[in-house]
VOVEX-495983 format. One record per residue (C-alpha): residue in three letters; x, y, z. Coordinates in Angstrom, 1 decimal. Layout:
N
atom res = ALA, px = X, py = Y, pz = Z
...
//
This chain:
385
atom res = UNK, px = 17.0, py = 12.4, pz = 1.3
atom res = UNK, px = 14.4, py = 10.8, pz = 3.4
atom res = UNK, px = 11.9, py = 10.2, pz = 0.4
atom res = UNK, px = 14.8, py = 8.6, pz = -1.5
atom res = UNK, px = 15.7, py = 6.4, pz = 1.5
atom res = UNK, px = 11.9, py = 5.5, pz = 2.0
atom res = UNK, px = 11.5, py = 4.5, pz = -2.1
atom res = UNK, px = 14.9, py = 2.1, pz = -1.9
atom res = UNK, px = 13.7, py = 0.7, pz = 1.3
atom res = UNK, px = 10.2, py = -0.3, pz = -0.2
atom res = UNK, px = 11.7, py = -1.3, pz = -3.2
atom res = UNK, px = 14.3, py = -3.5, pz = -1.4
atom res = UNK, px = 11.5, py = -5.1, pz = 0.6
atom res = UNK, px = 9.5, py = -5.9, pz = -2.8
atom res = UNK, px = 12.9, py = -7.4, pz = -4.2
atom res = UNK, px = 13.5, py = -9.4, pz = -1.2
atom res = UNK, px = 9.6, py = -10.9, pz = -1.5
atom res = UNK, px = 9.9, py = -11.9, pz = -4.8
atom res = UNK, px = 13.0, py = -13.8, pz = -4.2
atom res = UNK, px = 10.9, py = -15.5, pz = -1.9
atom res = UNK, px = 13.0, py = -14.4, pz = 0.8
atom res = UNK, px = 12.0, py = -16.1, pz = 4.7
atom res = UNK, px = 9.4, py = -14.5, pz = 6.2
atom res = UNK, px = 8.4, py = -14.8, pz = 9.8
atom res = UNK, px = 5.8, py = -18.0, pz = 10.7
atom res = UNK, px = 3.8, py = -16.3, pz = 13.0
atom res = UNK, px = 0.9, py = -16.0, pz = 10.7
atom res = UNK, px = -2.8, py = -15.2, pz = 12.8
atom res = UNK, px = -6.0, py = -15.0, pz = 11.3
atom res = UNK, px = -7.2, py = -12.0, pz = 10.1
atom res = UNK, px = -10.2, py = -10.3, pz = 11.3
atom res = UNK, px = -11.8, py = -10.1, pz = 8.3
atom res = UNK, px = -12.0, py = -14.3, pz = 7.7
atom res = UNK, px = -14.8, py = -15.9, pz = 6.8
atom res = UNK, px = -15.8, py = -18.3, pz = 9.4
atom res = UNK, px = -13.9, py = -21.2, pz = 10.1
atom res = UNK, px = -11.4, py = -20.3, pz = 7.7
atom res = UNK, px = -7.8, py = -19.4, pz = 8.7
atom res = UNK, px = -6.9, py = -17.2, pz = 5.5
atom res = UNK, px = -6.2, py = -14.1, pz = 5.0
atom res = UNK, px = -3.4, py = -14.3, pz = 7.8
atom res = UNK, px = -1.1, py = -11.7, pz = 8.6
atom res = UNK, px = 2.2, py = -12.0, pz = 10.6
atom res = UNK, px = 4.1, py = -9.9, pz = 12.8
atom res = UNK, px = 6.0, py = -8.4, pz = 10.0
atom res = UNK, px = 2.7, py = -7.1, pz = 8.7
atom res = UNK, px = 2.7, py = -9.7, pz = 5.8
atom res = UNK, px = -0.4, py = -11.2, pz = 4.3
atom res = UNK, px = -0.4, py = -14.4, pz = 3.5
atom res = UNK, px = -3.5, py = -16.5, pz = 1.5
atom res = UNK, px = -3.9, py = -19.9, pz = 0.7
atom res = UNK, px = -6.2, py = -20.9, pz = -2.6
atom res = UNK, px = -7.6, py = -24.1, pz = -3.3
atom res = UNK, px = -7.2, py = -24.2, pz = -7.5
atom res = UNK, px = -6.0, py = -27.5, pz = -8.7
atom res = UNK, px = -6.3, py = -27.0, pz = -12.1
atom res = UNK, px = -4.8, py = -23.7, pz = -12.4
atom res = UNK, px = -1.1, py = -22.8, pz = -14.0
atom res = UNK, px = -0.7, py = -19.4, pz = -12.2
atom res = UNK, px = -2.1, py = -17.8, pz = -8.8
atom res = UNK, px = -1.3, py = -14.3, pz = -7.9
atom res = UNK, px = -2.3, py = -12.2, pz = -4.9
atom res = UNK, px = -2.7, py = -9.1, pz = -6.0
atom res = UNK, px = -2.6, py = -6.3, pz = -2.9
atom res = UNK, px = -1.5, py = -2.9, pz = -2.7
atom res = UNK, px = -1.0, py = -2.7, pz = -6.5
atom res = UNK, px = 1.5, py = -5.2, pz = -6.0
atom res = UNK, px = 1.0, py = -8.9, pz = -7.4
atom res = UNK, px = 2.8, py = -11.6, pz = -5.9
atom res = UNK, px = 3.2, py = -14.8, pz = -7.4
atom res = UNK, px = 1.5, py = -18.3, pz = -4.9
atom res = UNK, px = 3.2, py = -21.6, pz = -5.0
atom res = UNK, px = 0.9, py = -24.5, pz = -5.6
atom res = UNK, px = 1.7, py = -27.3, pz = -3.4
atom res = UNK, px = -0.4, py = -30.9, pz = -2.4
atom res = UNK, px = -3.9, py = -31.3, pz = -3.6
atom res = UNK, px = -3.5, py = -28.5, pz = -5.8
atom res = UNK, px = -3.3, py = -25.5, pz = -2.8
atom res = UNK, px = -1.7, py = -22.2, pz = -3.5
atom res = UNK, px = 0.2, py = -20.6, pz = -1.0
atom res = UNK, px = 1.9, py = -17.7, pz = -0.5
atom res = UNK, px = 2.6, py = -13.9, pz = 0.8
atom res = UNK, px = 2.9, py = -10.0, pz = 0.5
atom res = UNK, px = 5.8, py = -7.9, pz = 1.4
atom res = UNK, px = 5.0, py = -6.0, pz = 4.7
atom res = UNK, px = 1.8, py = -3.9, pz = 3.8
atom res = UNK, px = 0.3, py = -0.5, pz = 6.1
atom res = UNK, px = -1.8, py = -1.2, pz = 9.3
atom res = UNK, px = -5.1, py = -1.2, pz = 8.7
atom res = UNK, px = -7.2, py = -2.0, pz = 5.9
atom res = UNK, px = -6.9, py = -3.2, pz = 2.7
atom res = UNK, px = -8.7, py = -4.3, pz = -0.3
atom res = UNK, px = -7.2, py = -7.1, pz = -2.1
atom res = UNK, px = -7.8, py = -9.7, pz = -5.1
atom res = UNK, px = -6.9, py = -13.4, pz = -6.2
atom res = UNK, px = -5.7, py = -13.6, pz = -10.0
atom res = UNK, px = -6.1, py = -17.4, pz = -11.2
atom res = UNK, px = -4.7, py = -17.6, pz = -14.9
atom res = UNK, px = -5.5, py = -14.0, pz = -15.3
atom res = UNK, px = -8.9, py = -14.0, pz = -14.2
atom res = UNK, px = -10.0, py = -11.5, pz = -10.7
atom res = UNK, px = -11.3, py = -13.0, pz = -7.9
atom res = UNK, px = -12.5, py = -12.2, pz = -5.1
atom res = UNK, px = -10.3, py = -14.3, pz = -2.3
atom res = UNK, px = -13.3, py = -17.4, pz = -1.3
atom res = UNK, px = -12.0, py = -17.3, pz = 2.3
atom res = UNK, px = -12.5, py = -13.5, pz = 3.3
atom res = UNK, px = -15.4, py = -11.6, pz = 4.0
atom res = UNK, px = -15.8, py = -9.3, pz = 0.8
atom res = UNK, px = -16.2, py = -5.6, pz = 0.6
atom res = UNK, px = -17.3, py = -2.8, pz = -2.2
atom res = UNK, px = -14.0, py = -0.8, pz = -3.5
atom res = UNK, px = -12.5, py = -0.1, pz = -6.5
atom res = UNK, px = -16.1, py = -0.4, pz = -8.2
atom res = UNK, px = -16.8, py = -3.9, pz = -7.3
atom res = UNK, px = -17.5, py = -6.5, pz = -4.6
atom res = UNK, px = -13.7, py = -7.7, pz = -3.4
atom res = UNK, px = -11.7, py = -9.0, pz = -0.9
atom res = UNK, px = -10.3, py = -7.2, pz = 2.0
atom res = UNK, px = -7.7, py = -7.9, pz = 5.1
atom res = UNK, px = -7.0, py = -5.9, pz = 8.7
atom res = UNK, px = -3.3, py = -5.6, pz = 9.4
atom res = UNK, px = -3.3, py = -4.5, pz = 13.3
atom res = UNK, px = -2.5, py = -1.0, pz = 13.6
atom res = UNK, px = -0.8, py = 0.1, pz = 17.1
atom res = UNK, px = -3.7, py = 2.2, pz = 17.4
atom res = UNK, px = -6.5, py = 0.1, pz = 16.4
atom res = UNK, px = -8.2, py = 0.5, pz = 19.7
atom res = UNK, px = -10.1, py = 3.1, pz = 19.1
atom res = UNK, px = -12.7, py = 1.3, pz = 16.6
atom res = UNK, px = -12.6, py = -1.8, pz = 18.3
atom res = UNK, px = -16.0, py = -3.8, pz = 19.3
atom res = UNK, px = -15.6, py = -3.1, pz = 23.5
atom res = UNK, px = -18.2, py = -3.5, pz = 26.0
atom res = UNK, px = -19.5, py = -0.5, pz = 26.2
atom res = UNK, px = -23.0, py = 0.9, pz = 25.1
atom res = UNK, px = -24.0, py = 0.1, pz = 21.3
atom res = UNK, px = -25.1, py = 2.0, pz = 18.8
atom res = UNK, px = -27.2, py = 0.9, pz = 16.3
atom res = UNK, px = -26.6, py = 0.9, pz = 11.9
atom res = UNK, px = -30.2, py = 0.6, pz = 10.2
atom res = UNK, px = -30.4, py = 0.0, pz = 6.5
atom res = UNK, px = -33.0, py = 2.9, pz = 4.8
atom res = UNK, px = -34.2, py = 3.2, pz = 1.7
atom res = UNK, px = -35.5, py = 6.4, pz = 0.6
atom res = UNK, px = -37.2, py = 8.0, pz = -2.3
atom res = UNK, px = -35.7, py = 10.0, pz = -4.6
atom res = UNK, px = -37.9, py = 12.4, pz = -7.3
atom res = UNK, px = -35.3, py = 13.7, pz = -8.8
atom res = UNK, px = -33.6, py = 10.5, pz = -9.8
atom res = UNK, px = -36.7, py = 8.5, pz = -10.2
atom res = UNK, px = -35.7, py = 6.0, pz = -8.2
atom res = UNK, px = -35.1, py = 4.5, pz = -4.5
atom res = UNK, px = -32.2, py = 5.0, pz = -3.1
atom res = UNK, px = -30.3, py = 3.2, pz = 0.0
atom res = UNK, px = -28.5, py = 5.0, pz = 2.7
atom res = UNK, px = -26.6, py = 3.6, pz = 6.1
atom res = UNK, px = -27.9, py = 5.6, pz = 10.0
atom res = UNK, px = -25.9, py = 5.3, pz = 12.9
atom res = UNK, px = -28.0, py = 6.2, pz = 16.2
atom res = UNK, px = -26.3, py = 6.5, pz = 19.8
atom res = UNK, px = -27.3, py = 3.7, pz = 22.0
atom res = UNK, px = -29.1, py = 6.5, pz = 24.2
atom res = UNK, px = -31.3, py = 7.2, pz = 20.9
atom res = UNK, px = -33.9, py = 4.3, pz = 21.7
atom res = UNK, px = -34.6, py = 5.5, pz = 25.1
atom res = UNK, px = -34.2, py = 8.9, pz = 25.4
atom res = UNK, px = -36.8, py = 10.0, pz = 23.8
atom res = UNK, px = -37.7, py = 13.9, pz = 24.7
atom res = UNK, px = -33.6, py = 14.1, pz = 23.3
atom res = UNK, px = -33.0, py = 15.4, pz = 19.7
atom res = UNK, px = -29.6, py = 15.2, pz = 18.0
atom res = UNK, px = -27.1, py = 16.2, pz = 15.5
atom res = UNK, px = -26.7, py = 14.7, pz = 12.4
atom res = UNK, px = -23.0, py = 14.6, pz = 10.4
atom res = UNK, px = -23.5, py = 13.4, pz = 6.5
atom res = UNK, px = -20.7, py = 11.3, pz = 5.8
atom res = UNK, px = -19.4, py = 10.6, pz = 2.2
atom res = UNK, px = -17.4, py = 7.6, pz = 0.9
atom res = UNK, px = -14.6, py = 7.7, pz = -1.6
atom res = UNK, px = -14.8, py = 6.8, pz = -5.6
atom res = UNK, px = -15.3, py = 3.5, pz = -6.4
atom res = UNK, px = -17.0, py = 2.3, pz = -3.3
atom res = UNK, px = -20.9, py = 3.1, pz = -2.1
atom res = UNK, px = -22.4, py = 3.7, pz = 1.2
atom res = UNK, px = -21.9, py = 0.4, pz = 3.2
atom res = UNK, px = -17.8, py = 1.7, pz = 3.0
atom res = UNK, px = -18.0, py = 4.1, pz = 6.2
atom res = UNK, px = -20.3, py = 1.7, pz = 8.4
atom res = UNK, px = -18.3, py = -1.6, pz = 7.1
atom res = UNK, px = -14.7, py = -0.4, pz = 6.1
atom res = UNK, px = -14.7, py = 2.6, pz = 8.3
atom res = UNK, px = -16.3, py = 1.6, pz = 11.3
atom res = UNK, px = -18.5, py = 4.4, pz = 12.3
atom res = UNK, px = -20.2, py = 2.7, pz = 15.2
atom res = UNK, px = -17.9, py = 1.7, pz = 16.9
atom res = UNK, px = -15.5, py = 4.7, pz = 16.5
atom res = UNK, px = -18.5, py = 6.8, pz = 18.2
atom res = UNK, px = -19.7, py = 4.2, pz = 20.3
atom res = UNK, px = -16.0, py = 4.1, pz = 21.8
atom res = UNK, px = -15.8, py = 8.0, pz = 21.7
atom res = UNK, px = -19.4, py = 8.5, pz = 23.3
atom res = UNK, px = -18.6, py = 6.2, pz = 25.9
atom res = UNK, px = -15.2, py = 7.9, pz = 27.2
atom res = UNK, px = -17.3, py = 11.2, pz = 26.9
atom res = UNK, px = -14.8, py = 13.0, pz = 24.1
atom res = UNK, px = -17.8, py = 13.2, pz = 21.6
atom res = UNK, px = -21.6, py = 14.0, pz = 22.1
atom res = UNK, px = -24.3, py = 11.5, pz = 20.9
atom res = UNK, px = -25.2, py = 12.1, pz = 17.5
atom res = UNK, px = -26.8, py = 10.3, pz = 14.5
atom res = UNK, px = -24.5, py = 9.7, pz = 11.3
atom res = UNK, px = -25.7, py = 9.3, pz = 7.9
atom res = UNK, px = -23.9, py = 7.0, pz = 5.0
atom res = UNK, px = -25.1, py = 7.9, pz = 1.5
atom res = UNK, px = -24.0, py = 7.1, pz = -2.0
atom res = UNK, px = -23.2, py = 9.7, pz = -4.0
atom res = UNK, px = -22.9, py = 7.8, pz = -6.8
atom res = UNK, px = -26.5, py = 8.0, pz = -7.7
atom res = UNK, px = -28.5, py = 8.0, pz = -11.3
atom res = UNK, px = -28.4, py = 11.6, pz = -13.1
atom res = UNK, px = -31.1, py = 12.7, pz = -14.7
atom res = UNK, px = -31.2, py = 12.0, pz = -18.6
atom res = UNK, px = -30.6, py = 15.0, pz = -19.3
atom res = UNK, px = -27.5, py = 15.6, pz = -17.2
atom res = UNK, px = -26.1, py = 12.2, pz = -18.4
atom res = UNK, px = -23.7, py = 12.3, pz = -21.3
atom res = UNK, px = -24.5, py = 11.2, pz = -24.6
atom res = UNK, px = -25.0, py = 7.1, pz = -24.5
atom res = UNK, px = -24.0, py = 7.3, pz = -20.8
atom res = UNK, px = -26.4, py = 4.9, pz = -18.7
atom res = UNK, px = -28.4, py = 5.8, pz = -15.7
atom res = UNK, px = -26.1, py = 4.4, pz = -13.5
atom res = UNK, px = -22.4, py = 4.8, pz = -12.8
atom res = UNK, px = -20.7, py = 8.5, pz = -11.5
atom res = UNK, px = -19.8, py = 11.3, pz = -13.7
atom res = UNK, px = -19.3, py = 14.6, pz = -13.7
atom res = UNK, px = -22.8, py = 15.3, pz = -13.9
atom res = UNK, px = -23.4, py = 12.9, pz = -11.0
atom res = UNK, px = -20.7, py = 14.9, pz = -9.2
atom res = UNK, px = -22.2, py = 18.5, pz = -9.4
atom res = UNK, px = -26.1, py = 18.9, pz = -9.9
atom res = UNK, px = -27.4, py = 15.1, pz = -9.2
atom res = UNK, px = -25.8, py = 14.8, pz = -5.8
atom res = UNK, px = -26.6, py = 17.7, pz = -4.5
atom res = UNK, px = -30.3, py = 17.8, pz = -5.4
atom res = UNK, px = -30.3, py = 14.5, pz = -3.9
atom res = UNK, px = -28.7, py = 15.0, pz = -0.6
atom res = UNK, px = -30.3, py = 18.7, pz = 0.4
atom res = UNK, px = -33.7, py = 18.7, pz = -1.2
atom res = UNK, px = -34.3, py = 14.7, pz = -0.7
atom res = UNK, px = -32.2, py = 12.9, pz = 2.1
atom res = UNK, px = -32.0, py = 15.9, pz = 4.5
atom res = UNK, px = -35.9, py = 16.2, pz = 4.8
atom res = UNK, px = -36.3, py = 12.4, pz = 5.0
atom res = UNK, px = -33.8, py = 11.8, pz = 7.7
atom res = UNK, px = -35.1, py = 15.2, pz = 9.7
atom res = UNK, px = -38.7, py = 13.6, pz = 9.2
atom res = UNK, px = -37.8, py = 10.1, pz = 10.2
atom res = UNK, px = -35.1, py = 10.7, pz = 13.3
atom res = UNK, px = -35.3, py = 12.9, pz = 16.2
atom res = UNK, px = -32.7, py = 15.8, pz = 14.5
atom res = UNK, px = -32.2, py = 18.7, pz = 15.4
atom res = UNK, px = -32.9, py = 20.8, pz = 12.1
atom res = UNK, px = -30.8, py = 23.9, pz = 11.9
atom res = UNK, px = -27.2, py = 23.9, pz = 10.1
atom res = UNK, px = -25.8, py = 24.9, pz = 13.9
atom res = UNK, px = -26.3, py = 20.8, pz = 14.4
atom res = UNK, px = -25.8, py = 19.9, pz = 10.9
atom res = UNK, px = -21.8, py = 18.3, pz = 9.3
atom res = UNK, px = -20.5, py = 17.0, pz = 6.4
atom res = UNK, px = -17.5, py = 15.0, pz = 5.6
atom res = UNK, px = -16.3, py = 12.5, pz = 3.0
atom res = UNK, px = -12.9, py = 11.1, pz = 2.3
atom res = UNK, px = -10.9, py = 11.8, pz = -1.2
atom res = UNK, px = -13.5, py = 11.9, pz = -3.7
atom res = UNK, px = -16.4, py = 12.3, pz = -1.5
atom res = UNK, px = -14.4, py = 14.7, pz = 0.3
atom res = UNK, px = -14.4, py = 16.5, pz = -2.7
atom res = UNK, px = -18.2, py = 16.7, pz = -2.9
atom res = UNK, px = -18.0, py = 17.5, pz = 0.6
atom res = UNK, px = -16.5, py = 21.0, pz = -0.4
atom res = UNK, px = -18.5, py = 21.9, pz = -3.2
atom res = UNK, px = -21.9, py = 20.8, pz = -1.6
atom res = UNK, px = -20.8, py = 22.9, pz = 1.9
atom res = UNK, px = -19.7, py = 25.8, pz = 0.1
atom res = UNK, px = -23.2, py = 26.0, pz = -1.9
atom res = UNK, px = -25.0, py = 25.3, pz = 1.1
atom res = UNK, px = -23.4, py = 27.1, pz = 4.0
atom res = UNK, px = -27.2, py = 27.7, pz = 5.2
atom res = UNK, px = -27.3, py = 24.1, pz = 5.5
atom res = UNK, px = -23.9, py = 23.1, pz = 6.6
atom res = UNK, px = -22.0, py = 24.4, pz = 9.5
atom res = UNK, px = -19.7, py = 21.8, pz = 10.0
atom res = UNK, px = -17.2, py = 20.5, pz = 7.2
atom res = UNK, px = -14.6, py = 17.1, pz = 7.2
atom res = UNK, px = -12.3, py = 16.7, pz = 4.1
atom res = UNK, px = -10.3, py = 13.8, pz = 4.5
atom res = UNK, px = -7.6, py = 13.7, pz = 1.9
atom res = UNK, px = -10.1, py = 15.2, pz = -0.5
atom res = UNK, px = -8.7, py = 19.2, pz = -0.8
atom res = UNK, px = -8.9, py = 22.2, pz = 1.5
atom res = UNK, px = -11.2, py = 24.9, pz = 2.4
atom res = UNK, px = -9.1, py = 28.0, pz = 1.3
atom res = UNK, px = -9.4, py = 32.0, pz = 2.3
atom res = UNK, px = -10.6, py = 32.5, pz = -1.4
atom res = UNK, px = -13.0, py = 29.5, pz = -0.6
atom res = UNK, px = -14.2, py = 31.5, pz = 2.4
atom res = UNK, px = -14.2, py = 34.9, pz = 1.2
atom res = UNK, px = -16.5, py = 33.7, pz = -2.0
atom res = UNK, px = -19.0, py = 32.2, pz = 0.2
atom res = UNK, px = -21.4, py = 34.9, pz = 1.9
atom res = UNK, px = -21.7, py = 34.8, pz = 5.3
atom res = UNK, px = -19.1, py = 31.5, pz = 5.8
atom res = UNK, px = -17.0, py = 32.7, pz = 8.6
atom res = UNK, px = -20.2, py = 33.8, pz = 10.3
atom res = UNK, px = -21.9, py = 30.9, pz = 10.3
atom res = UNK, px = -18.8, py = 28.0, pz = 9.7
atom res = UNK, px = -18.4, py = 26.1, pz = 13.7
atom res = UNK, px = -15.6, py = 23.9, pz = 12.5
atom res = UNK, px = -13.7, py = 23.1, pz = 9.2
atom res = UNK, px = -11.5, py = 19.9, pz = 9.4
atom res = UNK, px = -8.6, py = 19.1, pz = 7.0
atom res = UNK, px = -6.8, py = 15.8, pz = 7.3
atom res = UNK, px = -4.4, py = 13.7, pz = 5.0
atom res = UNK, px = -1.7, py = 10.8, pz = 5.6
atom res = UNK, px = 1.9, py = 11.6, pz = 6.2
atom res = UNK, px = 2.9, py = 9.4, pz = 3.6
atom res = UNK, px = -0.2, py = 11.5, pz = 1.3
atom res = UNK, px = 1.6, py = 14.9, pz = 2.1
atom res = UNK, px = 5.2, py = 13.5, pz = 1.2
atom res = UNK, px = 4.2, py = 11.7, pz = -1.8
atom res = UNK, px = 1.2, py = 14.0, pz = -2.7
atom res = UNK, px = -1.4, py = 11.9, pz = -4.1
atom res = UNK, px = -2.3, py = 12.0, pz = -7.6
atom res = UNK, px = -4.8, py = 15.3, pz = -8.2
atom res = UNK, px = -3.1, py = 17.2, pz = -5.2
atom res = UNK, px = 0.2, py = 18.3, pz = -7.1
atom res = UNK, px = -0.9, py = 21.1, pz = -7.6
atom res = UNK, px = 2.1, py = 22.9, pz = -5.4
atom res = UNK, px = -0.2, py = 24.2, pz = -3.4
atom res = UNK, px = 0.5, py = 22.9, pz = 0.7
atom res = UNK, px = -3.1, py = 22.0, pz = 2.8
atom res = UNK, px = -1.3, py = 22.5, pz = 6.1
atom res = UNK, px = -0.6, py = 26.5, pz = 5.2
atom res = UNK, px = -3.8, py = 26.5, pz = 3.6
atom res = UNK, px = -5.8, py = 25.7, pz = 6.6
atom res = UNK, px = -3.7, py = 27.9, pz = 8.7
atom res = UNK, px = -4.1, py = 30.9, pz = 6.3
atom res = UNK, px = -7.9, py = 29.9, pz = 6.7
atom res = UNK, px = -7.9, py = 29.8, pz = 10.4
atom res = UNK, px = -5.9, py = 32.8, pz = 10.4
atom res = UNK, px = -8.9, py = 34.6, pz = 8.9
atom res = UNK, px = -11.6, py = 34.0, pz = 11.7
atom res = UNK, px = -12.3, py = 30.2, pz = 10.9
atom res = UNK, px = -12.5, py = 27.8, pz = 13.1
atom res = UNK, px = -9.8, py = 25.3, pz = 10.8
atom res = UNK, px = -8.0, py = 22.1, pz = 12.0
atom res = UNK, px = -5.4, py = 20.3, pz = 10.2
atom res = UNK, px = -4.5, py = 16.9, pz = 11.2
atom res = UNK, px = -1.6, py = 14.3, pz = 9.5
atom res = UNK, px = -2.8, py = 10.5, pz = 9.9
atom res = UNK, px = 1.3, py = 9.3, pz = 10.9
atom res = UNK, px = 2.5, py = 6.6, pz = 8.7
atom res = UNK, px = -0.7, py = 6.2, pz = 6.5
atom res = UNK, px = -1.3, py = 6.8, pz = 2.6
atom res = UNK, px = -4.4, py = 7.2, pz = 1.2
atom res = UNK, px = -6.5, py = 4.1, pz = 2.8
atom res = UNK, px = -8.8, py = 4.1, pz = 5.3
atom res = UNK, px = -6.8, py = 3.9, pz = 8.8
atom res = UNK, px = -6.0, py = 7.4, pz = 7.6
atom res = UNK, px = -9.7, py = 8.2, pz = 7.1
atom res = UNK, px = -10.6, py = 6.2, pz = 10.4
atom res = UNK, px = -8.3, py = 8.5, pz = 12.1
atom res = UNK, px = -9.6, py = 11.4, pz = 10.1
atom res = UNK, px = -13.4, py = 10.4, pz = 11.7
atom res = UNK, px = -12.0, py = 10.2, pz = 15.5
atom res = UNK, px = -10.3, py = 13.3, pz = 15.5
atom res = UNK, px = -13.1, py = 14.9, pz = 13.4
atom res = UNK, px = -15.6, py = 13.6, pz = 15.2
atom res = UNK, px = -14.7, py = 15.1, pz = 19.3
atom res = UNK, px = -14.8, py = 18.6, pz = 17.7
atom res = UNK, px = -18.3, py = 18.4, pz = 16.6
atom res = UNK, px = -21.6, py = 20.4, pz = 17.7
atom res = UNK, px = -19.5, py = 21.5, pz = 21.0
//
């Protein structure tokens, strides 16, 4: 009954939108606006509205949370107009001007969905914890690195605690953090806001310093992993397993160990990723359990008993394994969990047999990154403790 009521709710609220129903004129900036500019805008009632200078267009649509939503064009040839109530948080969204995509002019732009787009903040009651306070900063350096195996230099995003420049006898911890599919490694420090979920968490002493890593995973297979016509570029399967993995233990752990102060055991060593790259988070961990002691899925799967008991030496050596998902994920069950199988009695079943397992449920959140934001705070205060 309650997932009924939920779908003719939303699809009320949908109707009611595009009979251009009143909505509430108490329309703010968002946080993500380009400068000077007062779109996207988001109201009280968790609308978005965007305004589009296109005089010569017939038809602009905002498209947002696979929704699209028809503008109205008004003097001077200005489009206006707005979404039904969307999720707190963050979104990706596009402008459609007589059916060509676009990303929105007046909004900073973002990498999801496999290209450079639009996105907008909708406050979240909780939002709090990754906001920019005054209190020590942490620094996100841009690296490139090379790789042998893919013939090529690749780019990766490090967080260091503030404490990281000065402290210098110190050595720390390192989690490896994974994006999801379709977006690359500025997602966690942009999107997800690393630095300032552990610069807040450092600061109120619920998690130690330590350094994060933000790779791509989506990096170029070797020809002969690639299939047929396939170019170097661009993630597949083979991407997914053997490239990746190579990658990230025999080339990005050594360089990061070589270029920061790390402490180099698997003890002090964590994973995590969110859907897809939460995914790759399990099948790299599981392979590596010498490397990795630590392990984050975020709405990417579970670590099972028959995951634990086919990995030699994984209770022994596992510290913490951390399973989270949105509410909304677990009653809806996102497309590639239907499987009937339920993560919360998986993890316990896991914990049950000598692991260290946490399961956590984002509340009111889908598969988008204030879940995964959430994932990272809670994640994060269990770590290398």
């Amino acid at each position: 009954m309650k997932k009924i009521t939920l779908i003719v709710a939303v699809a009320s609220c949908f109707a009611a939108f595009s009979a251009n129903a009143q909505v509430k004129e108490d329309f703010v900036p968002s946080t993500t606006v380009q400068s000077g500019k007062k779109f996207p805008a988001v109201n009280s009632e968790r609308c978005v509205r965007v305004q589009v200078t296109a005089p010569d267009a017939q038809s602009v649509k905002l498209d947002i949370g696979s929704v699209k939503y028809d503008l109205t064009k008004g003097e001077n040839g200005v489009w206006t107009g707005e979404s039904a109530p969307q999720d707190e948080g963050f979104h990706y969204y596009h402008i459609i001007v007589d059916g060509a995509t676009i990303p929105d002019p007046t909004a900073l732009y973002y990498y999801g969905s496999g290209h450079w787009t639009s996105g907008v903040e909708v406050p979240a009651y909780d939002d709090d914890f990754y906001a920019v306070k005054n209190v020590p900063q942490g620094q996100v350096r841009e690296m490139f690195y090379w790789s042998e195996s893919c013939k090529s230099m690749l780019r990766c995003f490090v967080y260091t605690p503030e404490e990281y420049e000065y402290n210098l006898s110190k050595r720390y911890p390192v989690l490896y953090i994974q994006h999801g599919g379709g977006e690359n490694e500025y997602g966690w420090a942009s999107q997800g806001k690393v630095a300032q979920i552990m610069d807040n968490l450092i600061a109120e002493g619920k998690a130690l310093p330590f350094i994060v890593v933000m790779a791509c995973s989506d990096v170029p297979a070797p020809q002969a992993e690639r299939p047929a016509g396939r170019p170097a570029g661009g993630f597949s399967m083979a991407n997914f397993g053997a490239a990746y993995d190579k990658v990230l233990v025999d080339e990005l752990i050594p360089t990061i160990d070589k270029t920061f102060r790390t402490i180099k055991d698997s003890d002090h060593r964590a994973m995590a990723g969110l859907s897809m790259g939460g995914m790759i988070t399990k099948m790299v961990t599981l392979k590596h359990p010498d490397v990795f002691s630590n392990i984050g899925i975020f709405s990417g799967g579970t670590i099972t008993v028959a995951d634990a008991d086919r990995t030699p030496g994984f209770r022994e050596t596992n510290k913490v394994v951390f399973v989270g998902f949105g509410s909304r994920e677990l009653e809806n069950r996102v497309p590639g969990f239907g499987d009937g199988t339920d993560p919360k009695e998986e993890t316990e079943d896991v914990k049950a047999s000598g692991v260290n397992a946490h399961f956590y449920v984002s509340p009111g959140t889908a598969h988008e990154w204030l879940t995964w934001r959430r994932c990272l705070y809670q994640f994060a205060q269990l770590l290398f403790k």
